[in-house]
PyMOL CGO cylinders between C-alpha atoms (Angstrom):
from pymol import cmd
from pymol.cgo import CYLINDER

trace = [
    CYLINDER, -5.54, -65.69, -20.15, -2.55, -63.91, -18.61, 0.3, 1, 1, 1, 1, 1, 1,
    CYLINDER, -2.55, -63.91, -18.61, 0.12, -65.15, -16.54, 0.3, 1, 1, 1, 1, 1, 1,
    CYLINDER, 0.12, -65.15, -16.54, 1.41, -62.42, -14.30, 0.3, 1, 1, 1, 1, 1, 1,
    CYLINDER, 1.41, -62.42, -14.30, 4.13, -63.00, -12.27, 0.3, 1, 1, 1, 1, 1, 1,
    CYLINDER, 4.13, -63.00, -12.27, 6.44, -60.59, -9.83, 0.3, 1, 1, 1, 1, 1, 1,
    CYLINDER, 6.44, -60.59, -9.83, 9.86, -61.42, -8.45, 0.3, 1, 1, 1, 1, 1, 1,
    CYLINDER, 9.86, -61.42, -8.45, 11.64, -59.51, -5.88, 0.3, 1, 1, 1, 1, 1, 1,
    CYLINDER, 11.64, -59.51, -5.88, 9.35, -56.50, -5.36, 0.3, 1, 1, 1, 1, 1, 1,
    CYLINDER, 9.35, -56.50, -5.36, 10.37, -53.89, -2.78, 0.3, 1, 1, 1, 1, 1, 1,
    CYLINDER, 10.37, -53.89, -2.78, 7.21, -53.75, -0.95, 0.3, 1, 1, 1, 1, 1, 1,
    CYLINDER, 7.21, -53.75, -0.95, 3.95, -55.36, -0.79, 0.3, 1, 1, 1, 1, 1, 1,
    CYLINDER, 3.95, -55.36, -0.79, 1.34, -54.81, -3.30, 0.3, 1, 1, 1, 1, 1, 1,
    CYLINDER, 1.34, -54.81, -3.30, -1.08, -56.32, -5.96, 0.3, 1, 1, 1, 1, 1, 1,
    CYLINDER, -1.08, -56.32, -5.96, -2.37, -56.27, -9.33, 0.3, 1, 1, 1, 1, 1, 1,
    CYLINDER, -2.37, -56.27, -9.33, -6.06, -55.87, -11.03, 0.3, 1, 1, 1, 1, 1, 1,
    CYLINDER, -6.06, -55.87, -11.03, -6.63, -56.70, -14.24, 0.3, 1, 1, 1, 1, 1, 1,
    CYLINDER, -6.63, -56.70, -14.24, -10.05, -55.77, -16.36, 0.3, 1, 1, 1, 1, 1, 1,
    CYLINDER, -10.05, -55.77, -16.36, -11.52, -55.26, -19.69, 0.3, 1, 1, 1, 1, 1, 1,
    CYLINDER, -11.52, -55.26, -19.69, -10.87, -51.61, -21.38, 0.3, 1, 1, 1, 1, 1, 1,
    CYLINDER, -10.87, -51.61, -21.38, -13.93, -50.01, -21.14, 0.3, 1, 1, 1, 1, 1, 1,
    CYLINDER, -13.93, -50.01, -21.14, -15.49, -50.91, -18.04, 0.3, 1, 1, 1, 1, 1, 1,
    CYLINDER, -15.49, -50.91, -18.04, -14.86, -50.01, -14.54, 0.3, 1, 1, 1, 1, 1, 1,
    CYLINDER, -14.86, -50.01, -14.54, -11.79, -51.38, -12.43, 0.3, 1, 1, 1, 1, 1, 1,
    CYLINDER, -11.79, -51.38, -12.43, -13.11, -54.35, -9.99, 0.3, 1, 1, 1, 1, 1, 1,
    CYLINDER, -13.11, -54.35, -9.99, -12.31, -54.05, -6.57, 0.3, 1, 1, 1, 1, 1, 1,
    CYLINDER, -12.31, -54.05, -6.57, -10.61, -57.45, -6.29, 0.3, 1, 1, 1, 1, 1, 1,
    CYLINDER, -10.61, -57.45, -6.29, -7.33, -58.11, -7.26, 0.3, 1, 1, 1, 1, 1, 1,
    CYLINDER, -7.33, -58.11, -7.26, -5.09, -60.80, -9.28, 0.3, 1, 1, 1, 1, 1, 1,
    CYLINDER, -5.09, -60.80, -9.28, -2.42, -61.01, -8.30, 0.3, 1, 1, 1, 1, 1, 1,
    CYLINDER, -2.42, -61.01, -8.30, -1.11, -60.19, -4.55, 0.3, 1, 1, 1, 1, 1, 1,
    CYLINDER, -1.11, -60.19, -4.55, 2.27, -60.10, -2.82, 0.3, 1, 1, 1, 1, 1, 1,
    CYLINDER, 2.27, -60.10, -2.82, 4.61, -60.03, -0.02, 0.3, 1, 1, 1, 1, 1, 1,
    CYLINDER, 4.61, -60.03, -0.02, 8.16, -57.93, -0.09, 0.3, 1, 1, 1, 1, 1, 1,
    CYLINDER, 8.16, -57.93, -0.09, 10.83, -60.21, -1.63, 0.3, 1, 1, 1, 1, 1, 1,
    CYLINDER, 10.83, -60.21, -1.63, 8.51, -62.97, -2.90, 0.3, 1, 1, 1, 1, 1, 1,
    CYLINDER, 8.51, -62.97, -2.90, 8.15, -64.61, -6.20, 0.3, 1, 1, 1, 1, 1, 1,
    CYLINDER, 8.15, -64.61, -6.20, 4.49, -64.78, -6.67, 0.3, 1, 1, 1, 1, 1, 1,
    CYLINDER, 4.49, -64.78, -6.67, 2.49, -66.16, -10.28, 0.3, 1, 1, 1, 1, 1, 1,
    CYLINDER, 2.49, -66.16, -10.28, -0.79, -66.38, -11.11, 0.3, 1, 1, 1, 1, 1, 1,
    CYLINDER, -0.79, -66.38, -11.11, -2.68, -67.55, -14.07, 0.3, 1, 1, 1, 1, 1, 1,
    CYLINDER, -2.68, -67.55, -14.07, -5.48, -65.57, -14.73, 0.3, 1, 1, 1, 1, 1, 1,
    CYLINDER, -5.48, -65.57, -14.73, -8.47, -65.04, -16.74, 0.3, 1, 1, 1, 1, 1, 1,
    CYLINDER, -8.47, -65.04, -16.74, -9.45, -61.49, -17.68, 0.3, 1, 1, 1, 1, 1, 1,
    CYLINDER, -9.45, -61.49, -17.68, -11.91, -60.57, -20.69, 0.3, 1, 1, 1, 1, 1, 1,
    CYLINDER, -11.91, -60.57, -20.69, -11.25, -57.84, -23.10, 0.3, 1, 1, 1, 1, 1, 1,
    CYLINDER, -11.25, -57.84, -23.10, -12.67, -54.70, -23.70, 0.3, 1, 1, 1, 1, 1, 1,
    CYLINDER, -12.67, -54.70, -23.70, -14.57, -53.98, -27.16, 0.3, 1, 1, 1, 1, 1, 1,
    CYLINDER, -14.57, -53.98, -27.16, -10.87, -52.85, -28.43, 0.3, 1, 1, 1, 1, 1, 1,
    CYLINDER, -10.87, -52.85, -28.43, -9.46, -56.41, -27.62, 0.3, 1, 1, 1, 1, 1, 1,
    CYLINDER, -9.46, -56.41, -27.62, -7.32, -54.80, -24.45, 0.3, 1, 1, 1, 1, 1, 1,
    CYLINDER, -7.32, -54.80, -24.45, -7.02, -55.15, -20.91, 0.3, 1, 1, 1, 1, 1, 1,
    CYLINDER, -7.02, -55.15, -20.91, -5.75, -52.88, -18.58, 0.3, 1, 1, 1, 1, 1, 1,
    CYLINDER, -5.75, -52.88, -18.58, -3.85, -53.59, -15.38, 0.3, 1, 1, 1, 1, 1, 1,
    CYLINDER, -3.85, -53.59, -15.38, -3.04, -51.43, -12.25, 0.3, 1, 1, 1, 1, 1, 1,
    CYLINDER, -3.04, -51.43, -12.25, -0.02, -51.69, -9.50, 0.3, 1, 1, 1, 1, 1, 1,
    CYLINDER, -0.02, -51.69, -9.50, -2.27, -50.76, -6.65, 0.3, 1, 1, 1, 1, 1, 1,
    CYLINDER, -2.27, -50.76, -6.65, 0.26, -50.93, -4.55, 0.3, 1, 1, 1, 1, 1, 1,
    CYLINDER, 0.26, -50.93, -4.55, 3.97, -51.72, -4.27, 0.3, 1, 1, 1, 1, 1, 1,
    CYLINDER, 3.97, -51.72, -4.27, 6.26, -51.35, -7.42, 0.3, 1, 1, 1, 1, 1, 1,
    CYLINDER, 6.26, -51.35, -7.42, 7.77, -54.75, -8.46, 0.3, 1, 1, 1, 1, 1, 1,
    CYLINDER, 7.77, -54.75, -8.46, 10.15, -55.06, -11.14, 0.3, 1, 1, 1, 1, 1, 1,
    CYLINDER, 10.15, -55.06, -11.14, 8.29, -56.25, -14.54, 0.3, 1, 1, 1, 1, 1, 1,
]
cmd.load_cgo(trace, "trace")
């Protein structure tokens, strides 16, 4: 479980979150709106390392 959050990004974007190992999903976890505060618990496996990995599509908020 991860709780990603963003706060004040300059531009809209979204997050993705997987398991290490295995190809990116095209859905995302986490979207946004320029100047919004935006959370969202989610549930993402891990890879055979016990690690995630987790892409800015778009947008660059602060973390």
């Amino acid at each position: 479980m991860l709780n990603v959050t963003v706060t004040d990004p300059k531009s809209d974007g979204h997050l993705t979150g997987w398991p290490t190992g295995t190809t990116r999903p095209d859905s995302s976890n986490l979207n946004w709106t320029t100047g919004s505060t935006v959370a969202n618990l989610v549930t993402v496996p891990v890879g055979d390392d016990g690690k995630v990995e987790i892409a800015n599509a778009v947008g660059a908020p602060p973390m």
